[in-house]
C-alpha positions in Angstrom: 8.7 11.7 2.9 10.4 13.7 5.2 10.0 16.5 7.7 11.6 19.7 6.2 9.9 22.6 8.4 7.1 23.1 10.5 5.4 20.1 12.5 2.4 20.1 10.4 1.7 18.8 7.0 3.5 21.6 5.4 6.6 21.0 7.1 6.6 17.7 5.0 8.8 17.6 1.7 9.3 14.2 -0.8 12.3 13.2 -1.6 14.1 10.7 -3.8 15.9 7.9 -1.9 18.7 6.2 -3.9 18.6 2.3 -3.1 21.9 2.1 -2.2 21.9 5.3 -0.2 24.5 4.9 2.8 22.0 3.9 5.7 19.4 2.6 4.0 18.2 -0.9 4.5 14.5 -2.6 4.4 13.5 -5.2 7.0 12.2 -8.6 6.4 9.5 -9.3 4.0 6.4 -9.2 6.5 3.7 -12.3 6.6 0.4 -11.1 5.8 -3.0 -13.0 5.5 -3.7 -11.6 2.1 -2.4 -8.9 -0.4 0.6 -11.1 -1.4 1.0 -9.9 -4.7 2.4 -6.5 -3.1 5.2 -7.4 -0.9 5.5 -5.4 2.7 8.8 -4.4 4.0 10.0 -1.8 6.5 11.4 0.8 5.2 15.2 2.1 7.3 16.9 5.0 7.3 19.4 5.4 9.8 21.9 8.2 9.2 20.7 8.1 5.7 21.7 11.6 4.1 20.1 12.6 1.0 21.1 15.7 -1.2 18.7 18.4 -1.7 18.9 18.2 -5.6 16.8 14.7 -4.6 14.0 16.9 -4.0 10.4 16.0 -5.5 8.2 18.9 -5.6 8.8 22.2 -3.5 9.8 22.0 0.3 6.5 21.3 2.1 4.9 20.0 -0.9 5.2 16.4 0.9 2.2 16.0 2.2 0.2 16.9 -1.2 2.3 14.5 -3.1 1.2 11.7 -0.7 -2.2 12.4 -0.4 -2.7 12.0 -4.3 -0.5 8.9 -4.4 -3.0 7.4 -1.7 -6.1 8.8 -4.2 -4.9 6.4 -6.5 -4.1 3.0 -4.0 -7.7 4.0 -2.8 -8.8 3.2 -6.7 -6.6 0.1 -6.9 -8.0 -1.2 -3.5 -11.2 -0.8 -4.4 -11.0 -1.9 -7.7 -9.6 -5.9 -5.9 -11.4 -5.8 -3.5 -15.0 -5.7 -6.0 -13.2 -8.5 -7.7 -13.0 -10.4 -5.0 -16.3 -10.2 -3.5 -17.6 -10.7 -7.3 -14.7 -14.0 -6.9 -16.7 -15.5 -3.4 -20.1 -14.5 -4.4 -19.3 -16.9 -7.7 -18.0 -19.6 -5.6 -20.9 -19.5 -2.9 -23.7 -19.9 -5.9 -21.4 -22.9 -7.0 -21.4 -24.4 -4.1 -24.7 -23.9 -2.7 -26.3 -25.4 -6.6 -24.1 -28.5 -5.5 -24.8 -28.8 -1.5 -27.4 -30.9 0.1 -28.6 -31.0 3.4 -30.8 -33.7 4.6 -31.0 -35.3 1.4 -32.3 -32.2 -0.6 -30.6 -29.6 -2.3 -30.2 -26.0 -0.5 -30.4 -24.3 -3.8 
């Protein structure tokens, strides 16, 4: 994404970065508590010139083109994240059959 025009969201136009585009470079992969399977990386562009036939979309259609990337993330989020609750709630019921407290079971 990148601004194009206006400072609002229609001022916003997508466009295809090469990986080897002259002033591109990503940062160190960051440490994060969870999510590990997707890595996290800053993303630099500095004096990175891209030509306008890398266009995605019209100009201004950035913002659009974002927005119903992140309508499909907020599926995949959700999606993991039931999992995982569904993933503790099994573990919990195992270990509460198998805990006892004061000589009895919890359970």
């Amino acid at each position: 994404m990148c601004r194009t025009g206006a400072q609002d969201a229609s001022g916003i136009s997508c466009i295809m970065v090469e990986k080897d585009a002259p002033g591109l470079s990503f940062g160190k992969k960051e440490e994060k508590l969870g999510w590990n399977s997707q890595p996290t990386r800053q993303v630099i562009m500095e004096d990175c010139r891209v030509p306008a036939t890398n266009l995605i979309g019209k100009e201004g259609d950035g913002f659009k083109i974002a927005m119903k990337g992140l309508d499909g993330g907020r599926i995949n989020i959700g999606a993991c994240s039931l999992g995982a609750a569904h993933a503790c709630l099994d573990t919990t019921i195992d270990y509460v059959k198998d805990r006892e407290q004061f000589g009895k079971s919890i359970a």
